[in-house]
C-alpha positions as CSV (number, residue, x, y, z in Angstrom):
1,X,-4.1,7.7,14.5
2,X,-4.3,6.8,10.9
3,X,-6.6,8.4,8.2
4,X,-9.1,6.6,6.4
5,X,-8.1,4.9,3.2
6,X,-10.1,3.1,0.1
7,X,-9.4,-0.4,-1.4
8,X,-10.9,-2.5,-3.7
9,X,-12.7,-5.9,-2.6
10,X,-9.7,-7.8,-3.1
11,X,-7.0,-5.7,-2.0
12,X,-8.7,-5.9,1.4
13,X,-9.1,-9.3,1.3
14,X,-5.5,-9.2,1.3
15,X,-4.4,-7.2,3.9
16,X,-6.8,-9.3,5.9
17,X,-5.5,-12.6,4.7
18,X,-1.6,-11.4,5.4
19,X,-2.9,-10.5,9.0
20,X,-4.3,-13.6,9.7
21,X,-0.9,-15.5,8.8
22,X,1.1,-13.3,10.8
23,X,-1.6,-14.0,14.0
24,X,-1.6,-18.0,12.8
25,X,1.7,-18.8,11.9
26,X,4.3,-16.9,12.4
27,X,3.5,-15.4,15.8
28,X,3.6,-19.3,16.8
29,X,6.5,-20.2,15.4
30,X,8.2,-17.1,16.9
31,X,7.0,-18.3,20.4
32,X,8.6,-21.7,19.6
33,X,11.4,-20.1,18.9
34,X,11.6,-18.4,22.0
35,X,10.6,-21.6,24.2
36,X,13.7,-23.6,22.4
37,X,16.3,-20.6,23.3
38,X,15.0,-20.0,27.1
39,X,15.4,-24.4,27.2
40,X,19.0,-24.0,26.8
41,X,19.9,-22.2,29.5
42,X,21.2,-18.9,31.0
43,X,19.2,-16.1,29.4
44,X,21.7,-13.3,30.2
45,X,24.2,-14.8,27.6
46,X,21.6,-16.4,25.3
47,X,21.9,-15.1,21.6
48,X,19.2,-17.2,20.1
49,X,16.7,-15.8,23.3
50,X,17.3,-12.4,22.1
51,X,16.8,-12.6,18.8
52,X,13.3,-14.6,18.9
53,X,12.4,-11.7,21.6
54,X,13.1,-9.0,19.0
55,X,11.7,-11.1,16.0
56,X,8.9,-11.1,18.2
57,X,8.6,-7.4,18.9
58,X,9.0,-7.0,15.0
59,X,6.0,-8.9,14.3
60,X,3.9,-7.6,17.2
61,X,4.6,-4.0,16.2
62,X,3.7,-5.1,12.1
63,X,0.8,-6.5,13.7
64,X,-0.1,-3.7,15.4
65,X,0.0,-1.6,12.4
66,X,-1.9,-3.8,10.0
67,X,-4.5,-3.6,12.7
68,X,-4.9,0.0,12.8
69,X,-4.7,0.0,8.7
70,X,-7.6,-2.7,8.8
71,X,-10.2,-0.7,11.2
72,X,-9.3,2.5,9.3
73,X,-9.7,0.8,6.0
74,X,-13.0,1.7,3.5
75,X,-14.3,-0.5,0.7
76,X,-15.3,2.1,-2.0
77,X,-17.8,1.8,-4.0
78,X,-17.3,1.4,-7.8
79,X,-20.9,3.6,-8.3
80,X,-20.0,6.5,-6.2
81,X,-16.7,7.3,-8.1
82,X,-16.9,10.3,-10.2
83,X,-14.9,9.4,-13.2
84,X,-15.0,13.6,-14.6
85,X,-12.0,13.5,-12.1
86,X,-9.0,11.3,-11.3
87,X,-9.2,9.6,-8.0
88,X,-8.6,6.6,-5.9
89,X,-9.9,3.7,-7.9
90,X,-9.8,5.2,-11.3
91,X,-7.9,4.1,-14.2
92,X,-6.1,7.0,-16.1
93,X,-4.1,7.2,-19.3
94,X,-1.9,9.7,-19.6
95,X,0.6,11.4,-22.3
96,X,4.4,12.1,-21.1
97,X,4.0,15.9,-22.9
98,X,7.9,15.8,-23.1
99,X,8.3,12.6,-25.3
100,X,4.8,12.3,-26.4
101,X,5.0,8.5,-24.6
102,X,1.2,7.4,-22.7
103,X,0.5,5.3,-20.3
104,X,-1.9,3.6,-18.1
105,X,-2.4,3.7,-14.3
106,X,-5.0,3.1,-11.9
107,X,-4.8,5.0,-8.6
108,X,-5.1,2.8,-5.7
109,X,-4.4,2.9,-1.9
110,X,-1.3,2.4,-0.7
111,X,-0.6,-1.2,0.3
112,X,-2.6,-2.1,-3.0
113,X,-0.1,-0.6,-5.0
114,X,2.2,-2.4,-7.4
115,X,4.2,-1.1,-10.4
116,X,4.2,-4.4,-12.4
117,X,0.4,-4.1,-12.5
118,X,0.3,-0.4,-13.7
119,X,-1.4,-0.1,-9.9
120,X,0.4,3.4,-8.1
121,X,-0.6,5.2,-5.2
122,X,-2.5,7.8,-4.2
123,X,0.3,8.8,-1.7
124,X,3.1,9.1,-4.4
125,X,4.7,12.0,-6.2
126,X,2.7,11.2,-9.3
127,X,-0.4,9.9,-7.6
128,X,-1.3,13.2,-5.9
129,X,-0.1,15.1,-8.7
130,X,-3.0,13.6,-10.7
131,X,-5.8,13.3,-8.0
132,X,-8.7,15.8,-9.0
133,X,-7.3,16.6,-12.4
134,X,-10.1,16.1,-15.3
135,X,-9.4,14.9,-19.2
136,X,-7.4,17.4,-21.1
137,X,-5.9,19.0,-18.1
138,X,-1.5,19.0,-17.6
139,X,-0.5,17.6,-14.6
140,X,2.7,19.2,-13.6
141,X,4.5,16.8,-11.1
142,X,7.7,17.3,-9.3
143,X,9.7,13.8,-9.4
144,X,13.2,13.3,-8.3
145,X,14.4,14.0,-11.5
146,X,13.0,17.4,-12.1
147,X,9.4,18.5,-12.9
148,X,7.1,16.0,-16.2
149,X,3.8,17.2,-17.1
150,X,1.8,14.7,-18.3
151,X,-1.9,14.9,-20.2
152,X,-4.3,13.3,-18.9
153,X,-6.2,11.8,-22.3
154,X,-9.0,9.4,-20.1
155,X,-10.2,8.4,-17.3
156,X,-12.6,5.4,-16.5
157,X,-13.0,2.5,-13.5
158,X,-9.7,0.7,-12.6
């Protein structure tokens, strides 16, 4: 069973929307596939037949676990987050105490994350190393390159 997790509006508009075309489209067209390869004969010795039937497993089994995501999924909302704290949904700036470099991230769940928008999860090395931690407090977080502290300089709504 999956835990509960937080996204924004849109971010679970997503997920909803990328459930839908695997339900709509590509679970059809995986069918067709299968229908075409069991037309051309014996099964036993049919390469195309197995591969649609695994394709098909593949996509029932993503299915299956953008479904449990969905019903375990939360919509937080913006008033109840205490920005004293970083958390999910909060936008934090931060100062690399090593080289003195700052940055921007907002915390978000999971499948909302995305480097190229500054957007990293909750569930990563740095993400839980700054969940809870208030403005002016080091966050010592282990990476695969050794340990960074970083200084977290403010925190407001993502």
């Amino acid at each position: 069973m999956s835990s509960v997790s937080y996204y924004t509006p849109d971010g679970l508009k997503k997920l909803r929307a990328e459930l839908e075309h695997m339900k709509t489209v590509e679970r059809p067209h995986i069918s067709n596939q299968i229908a075409e390869a069991r037309d051309k004969g014996d099964l036993s010795e049919n390469a195309e037949y197995d591969a649609a039937k695994e394709a098909q497993g593949l996509l029932e089994m993503k299915i299956a676990k953008l479904e449990d995501v969905l019903a375990n999924a939360r919509v937080l909302d913006s008033e109840n987050i205490d920005l004293s704290k970083v958390g999910v949904l909060t936008k934090v700036k931060l100062k690399n105490v090593a080289n003195g470099a700052t940055m921007t991230y907002s915390l978000v769940a999971e499948k909302e994350a995305d480097i190229k928008q500054s957007k990293i999860s909750v569930s990563s090395p740095i993400g839980k190393g700054l969940l809870g931690k208030r403005v002016g407090e080091i966050a010592e977080i282990q990476v695969p390159r050794g340990t960074m502290s970083f200084e977290v300089l403010e925190i407001t709504m993502a």
